[in-house]
N, C-alpha and C positions, 0 to 999 in steps of 0.2 A: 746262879746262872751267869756265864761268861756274857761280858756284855763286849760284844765288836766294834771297833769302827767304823765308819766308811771308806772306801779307799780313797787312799792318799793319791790328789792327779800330778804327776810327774812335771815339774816346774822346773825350766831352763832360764838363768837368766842369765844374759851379753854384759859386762861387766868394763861399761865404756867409760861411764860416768858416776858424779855422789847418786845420782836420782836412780839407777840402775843398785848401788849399793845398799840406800836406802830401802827398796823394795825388797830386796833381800834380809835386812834389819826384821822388815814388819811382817815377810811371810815363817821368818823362822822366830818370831815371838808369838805365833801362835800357830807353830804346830804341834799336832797331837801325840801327847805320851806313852806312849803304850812297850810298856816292857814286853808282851809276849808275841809282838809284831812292831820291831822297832822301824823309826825311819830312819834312812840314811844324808849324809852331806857329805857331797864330793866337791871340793873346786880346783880345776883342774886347768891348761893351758886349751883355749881353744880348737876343736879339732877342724882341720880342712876339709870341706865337705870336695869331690872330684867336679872340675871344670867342664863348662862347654863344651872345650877344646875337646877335650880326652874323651866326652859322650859323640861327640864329631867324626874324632879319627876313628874312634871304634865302629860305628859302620861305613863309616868310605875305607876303612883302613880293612882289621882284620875280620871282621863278618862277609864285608863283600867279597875278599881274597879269597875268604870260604867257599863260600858260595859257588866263585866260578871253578876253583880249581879244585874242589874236595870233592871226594867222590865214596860212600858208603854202599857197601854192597851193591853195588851197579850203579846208585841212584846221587843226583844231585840236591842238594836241598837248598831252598832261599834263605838269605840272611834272617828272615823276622824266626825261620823256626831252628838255624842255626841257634840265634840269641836266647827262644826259648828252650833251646836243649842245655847250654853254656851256664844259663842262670839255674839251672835245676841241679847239675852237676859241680858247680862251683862255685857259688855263693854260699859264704859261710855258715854254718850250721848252726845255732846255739845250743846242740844239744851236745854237741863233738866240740865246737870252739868256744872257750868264756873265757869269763875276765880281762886282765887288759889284752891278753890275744885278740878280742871280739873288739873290745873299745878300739884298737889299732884299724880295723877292718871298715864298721861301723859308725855312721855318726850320732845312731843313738843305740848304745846296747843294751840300756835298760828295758827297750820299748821292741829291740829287733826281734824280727820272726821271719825263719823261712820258707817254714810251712803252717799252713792250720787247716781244717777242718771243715767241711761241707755237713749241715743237719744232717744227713745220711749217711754223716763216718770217711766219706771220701777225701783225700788227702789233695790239698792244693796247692799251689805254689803261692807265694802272697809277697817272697820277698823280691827287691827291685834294684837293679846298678843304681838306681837313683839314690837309693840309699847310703850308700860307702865312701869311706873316705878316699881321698886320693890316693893312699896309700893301697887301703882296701881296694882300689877300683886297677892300680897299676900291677895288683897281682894276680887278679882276676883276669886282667888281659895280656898276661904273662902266661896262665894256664890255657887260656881261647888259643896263644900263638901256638904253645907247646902241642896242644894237640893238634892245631892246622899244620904245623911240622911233621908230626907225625902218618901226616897224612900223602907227604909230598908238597906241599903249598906253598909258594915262593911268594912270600907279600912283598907287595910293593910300599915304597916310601913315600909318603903323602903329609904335606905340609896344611894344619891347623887353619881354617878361614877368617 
């Protein structure tokens, strides 16, 4: 009989100091071996999670632009459900985007999700701009502009508080 594992909990460590390297040392001498479920080690350049700033401009900046000046089948809509139409359509996917594509996006792609699942089967949204990297987040509101453009929407230019 196959005997399993537990799963392995996903361990990040900041890579500042010896006592930060050392904890690395002692958690990869006793992690578990399993040829038929290996684990993985990446060490990699720290990724930049998006700033204040950029979560700031994005609703004084292109949400609210929305908002006032966008105009859908007769109707206006407020920023909060502009942002949840934007993040449904344009947050990255992991089932359409991986690998370092995602890791570009993502500050954590091991762990990212953009949808999952309600006990009843219903599909929900779960993933968040909080999530992404700067990079991730400046193409994101690269796609919000593109379609406020598409719309007619002249945004205005608004300086970071």
């Amino acid at each position: 009989m196959k005997h399993e594992r537990p799963k392995f909990l996903t361990r990040r460590f900041r890579l500042v100091g010896k006592e930060q390297v050392e904890s690395v040392r002692t958690v990869l001498a006793n992690v578990p071996i399993d040829h038929d479920s290996p684990l993985e080690v990446v060490i990699q350049e720290e990724r930049k999670i998006r700033s204040l700033d950029q979560n700031a401009l994005m609703w004084v900046g292109p949400l609210h632009d929305i908002a006032e000046q966008g105009w859908v089948d007769g109707r206006r809509f407020s920023a909060e459900v502009w942002h949840e139409y934007f993040k449904r359509e344009y947050l990255p996917d992991e089932s359409l985007v991986v690998g370092e594509e995602l890791a570009l996006r993502v500050k954590s792609p091991a762990t990212w999700r953009k949808w999952d699942f309600t006990p009843s089967g219903e599909r929900v949204l779960v993933g968040s701009t909080t999530q992404l990297t700067k990079f991730g987040f400046s193409e994101y509101l690269t796609q919000v502009e593109a379609y406020g453009a598409s719309l007619g929407v002249h945004f205005s230019v608004r300086e970071a508080a």
